[in-house]
C-alpha positions in Angstrom: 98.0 89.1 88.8 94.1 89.1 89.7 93.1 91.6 92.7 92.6 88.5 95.3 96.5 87.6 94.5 97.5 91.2 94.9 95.9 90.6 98.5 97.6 87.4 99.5 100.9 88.4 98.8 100.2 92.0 100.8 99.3 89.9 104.0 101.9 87.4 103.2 104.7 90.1 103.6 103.3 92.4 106.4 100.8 89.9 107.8 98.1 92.4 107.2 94.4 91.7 105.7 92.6 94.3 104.0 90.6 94.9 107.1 93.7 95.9 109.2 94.5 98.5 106.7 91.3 99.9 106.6 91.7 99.9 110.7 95.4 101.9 110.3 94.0 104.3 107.5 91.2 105.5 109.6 93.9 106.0 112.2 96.2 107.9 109.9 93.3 109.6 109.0 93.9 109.0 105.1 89.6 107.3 105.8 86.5 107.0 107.7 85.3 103.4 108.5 87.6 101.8 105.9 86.7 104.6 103.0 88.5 107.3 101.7 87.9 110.6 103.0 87.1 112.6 99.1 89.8 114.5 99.7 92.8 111.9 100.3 95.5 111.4 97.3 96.5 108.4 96.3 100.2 109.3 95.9 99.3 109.8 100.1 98.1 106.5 100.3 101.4 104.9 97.7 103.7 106.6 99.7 102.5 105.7 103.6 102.6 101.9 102.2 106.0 102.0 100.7 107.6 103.6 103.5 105.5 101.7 106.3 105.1 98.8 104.5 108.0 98.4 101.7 105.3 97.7 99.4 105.6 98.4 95.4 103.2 101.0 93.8 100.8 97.8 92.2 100.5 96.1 95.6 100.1 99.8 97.5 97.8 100.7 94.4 95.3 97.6 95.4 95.3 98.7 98.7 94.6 102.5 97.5 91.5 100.4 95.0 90.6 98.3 98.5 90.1 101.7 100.7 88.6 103.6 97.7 85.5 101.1 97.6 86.5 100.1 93.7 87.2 96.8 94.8 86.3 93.8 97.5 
């Protein structure tokens, strides 16, 4: 499943983009303007999705790539 698919079928299910989770990170604190503070986990970041979200660990995991800057 390519990243951009990953992405879909997060704001499919929650109704979500990637900018609304950088919006609730920064809230939760887990970030800064949509990026990662250094010292945020990303078991942190896995669990707050499953259990506020339902998502699996690959779709949380994009998320975690999303707020971490690796990807787009």
């Amino acid at each position: 499943m390519s990243f951009q698919a990953y992405l879909s079928n997060i704001k499919a299910k929650t109704g979500k983009g990637p900018d609304d989770f950088k919006i609730i990170s920064d809230q939760k604190g887990f970030s800064i303007d949509g990026q990662l503070k250094p010292e945020t986990k990303a078991n942190e970041i896995v669990t707050w999705l499953k259990t506020d979200f339902d998502l699996g660990h690959g779709h949380a995991m994009a998320i975690y790539a999303l707020l971490k800057g690796i990807r787009k």
